[in-house]
N, CA, C and O of each residue as an XYZ file, in Angstrom:
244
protein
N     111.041    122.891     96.851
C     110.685    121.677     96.130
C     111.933    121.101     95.487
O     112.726    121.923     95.027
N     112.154    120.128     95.412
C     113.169    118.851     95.037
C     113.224    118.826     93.175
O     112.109    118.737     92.662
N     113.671    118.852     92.810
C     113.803    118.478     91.252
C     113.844    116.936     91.187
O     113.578    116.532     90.056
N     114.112    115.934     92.112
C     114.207    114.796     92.273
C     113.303    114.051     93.162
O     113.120    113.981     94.378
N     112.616    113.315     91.693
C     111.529    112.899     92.301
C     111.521    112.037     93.432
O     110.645    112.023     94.296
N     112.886    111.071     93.372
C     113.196    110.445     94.549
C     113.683    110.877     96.054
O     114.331    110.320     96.940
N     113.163    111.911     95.926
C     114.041    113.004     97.294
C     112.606    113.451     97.556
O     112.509    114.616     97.943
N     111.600    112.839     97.439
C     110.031    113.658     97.805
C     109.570    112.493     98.797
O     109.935    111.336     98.592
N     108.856    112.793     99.745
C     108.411    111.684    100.741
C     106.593    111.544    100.828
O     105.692    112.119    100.217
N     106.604    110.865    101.517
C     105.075    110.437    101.908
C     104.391    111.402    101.824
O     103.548    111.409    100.927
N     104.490    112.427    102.620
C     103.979    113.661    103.262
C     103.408    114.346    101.382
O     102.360    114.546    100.769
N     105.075    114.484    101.131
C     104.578    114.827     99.891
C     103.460    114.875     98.834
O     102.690    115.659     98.278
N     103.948    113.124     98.899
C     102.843    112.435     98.395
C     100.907    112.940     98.550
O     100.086    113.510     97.832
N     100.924    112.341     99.857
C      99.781    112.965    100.416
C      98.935    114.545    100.234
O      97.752    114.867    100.118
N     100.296    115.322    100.284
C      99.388    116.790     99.606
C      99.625    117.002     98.325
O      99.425    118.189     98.070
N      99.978    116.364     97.353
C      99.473    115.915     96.320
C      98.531    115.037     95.635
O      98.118    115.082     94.476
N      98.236    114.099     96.740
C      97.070    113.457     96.643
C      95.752    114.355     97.161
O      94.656    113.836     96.948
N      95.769    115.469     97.728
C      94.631    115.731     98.375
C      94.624    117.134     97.730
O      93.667    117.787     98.146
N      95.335    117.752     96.911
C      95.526    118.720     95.746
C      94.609    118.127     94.724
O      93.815    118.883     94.165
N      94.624    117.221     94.506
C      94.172    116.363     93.294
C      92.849    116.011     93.620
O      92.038    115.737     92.736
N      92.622    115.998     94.567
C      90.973    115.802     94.989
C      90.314    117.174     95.093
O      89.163    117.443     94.750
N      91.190    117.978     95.603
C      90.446    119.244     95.466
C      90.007    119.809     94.319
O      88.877    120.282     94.190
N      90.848    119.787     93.468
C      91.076    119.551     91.458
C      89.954    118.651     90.993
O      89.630    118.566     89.809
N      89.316    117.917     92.073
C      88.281    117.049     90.896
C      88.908    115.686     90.018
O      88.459    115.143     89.008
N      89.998    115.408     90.747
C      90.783    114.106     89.644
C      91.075    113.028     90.983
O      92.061    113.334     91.652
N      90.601    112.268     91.260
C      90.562    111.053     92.034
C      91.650    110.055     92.007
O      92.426    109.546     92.815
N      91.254    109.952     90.110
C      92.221    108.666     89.848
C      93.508    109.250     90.213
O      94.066    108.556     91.062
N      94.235    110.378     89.839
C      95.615    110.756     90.403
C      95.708    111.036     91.946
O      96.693    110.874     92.667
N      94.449    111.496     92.293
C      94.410    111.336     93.907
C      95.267    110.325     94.439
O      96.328    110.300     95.063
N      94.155    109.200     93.818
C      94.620    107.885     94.576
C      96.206    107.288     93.815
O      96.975    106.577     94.462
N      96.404    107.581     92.840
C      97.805    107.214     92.783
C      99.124    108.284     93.384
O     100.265    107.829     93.317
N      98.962    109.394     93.837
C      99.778    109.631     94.710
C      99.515    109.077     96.081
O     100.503    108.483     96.515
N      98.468    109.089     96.911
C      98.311    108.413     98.037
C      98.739    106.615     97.851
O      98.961    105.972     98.877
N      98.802    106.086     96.784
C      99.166    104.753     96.925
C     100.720    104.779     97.033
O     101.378    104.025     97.749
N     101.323    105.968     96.041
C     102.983    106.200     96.678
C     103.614    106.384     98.016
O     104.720    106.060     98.449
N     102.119    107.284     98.791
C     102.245    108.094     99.759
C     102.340    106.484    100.999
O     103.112    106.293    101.938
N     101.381    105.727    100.534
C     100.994    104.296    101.248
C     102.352    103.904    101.584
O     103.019    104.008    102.613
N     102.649    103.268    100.054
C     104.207    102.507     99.669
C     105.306    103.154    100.624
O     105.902    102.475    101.460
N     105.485    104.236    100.478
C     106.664    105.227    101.015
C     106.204    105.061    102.834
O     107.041    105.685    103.486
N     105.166    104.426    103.727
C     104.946    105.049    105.043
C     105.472    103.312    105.503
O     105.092    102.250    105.010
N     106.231    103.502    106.354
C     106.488    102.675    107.261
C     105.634    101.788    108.264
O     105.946    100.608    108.422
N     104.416    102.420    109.037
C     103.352    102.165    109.763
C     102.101    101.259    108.841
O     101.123    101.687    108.229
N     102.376    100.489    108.950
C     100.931     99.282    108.076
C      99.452     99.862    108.359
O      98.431     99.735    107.684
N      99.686    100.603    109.687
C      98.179    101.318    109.804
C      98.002    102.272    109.276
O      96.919    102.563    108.768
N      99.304    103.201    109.256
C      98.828    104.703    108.651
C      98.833    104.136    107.081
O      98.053    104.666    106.289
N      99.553    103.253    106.709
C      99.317    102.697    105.180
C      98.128    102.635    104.448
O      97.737    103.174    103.413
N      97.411    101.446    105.645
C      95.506    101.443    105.570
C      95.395    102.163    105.602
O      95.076    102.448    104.448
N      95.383    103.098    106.208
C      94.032    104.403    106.862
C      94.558    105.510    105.301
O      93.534    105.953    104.781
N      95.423    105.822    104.799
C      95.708    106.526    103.341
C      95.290    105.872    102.760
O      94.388    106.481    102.183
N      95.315    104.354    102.273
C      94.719    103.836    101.379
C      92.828    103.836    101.157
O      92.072    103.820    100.186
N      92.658    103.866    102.771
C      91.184    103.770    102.733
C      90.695    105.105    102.374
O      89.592    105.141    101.829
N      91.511    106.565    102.645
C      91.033    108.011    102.511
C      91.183    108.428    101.320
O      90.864    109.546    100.916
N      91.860    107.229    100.456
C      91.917    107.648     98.886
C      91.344    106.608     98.176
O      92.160    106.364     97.287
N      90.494    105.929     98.073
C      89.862    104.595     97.154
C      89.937    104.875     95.639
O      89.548    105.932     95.142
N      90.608    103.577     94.757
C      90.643    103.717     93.579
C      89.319    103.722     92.934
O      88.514    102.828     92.676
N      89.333    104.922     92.764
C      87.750    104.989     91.917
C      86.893    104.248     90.607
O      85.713    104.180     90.266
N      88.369    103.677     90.024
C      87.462    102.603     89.108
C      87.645    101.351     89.419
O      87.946    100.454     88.631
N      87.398    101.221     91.032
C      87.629     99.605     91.426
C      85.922     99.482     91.196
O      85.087    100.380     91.098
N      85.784     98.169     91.157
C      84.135     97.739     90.785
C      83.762     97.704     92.312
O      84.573     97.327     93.158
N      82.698     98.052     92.564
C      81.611     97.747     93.938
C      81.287     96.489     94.081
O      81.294     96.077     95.241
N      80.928     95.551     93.027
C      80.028     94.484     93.660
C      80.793     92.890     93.766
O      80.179     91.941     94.254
């Protein structure tokens, strides 16, 4: 592991986002997967993380 947070990548990101779901905490879920988003090059794999992590206090209606 990196002491620098700027030396951590997507990937990273991502199993920290999905650590955090396993943990029961969403909202940090989804803000590492929105880093994990930011940090991916591919606009699809961007969507498809963004859609597998939804900000949980976005409103429904």
């Amino acid at each position: 592991m990196t002491s620098d947070p700027a030396d951590l990548t997507a990937a990273d990101h991502l199993d920290a986002a999905r650590e955090m779901t396993a943990a029961n905490r969403p909202y940090l879920a989804h803000l590492f997967a929105e880093e994990a988003a930011r940090r991916t090059t591919d606009p699809a794999t961007a969507a498809g993380i963004r859609a597998s992590f939804p900000d949980p206090t976005a409103r429904k209606d």
